[in-house]
N, C-alpha and C positions, 0 to 999 in steps of 0.2 A: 505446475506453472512456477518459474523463479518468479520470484517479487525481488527486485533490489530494492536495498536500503540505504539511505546516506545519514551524514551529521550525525546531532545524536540519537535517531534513531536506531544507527547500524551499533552505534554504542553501548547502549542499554540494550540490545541482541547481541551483542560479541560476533554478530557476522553479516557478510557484506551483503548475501541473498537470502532467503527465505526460501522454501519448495513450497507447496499449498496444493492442495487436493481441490481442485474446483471444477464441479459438473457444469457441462458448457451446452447450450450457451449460459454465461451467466450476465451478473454486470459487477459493477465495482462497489454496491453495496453490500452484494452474498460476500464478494471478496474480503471485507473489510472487516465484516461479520464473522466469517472463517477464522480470520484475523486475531480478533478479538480474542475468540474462543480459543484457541492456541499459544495466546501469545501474553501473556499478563501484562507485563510489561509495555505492551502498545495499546492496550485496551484503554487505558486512561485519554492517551493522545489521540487516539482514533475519535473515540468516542465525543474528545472535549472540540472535536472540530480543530484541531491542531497538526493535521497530515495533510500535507499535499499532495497529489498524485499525478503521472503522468503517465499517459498511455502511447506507448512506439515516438515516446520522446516529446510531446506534445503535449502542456499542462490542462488538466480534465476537471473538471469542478462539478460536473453531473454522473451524479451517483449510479443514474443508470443507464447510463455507456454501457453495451456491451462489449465484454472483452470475452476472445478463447485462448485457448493456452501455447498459441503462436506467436501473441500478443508481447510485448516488452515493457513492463509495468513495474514503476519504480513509487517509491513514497520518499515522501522530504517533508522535514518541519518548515515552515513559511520562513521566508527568506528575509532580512533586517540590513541596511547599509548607512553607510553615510560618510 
């Protein structure tokens, strides 16, 4: 499955998608966990509640959505304006 990345997430990865090995069905907390374990550098943001995610373009805040690997699942830090 690509996972894209945006901000500074894709920053701290040096790239725009991600590949991830994920047995389906799953949801978006094995994902995140996969995540983790692969990924040092996201493990701190995942972990502190600081990824946003959204599934086939639509922001998801329950972790256990299921998603399979036709799915289009992007992560973003929380958004700030003014």
């Amino acid at each position: 499955m690509k996972v894209m990345l945006f901000a500074r997430l894709r920053d701290e990865i040096g790239q725009t998608f991600i590949d991830i090995e994920l047995p389906e069905p799953s949801n978006l907390a094995t994902l995140k966990s996969i995540i983790s374990e692969n990924y040092s550098l996201l493990a701190d943001e995942i972990q502190a509640g600081r990824v946003l995610t959204a599934i086939n373009q639509v922001l998801c805040h329950d972790d256990q959505s299921v998603i399979t690997s036709s799915d289009e699942v992007a992560l973003f830090p929380p958004m700030t304006g003014g």
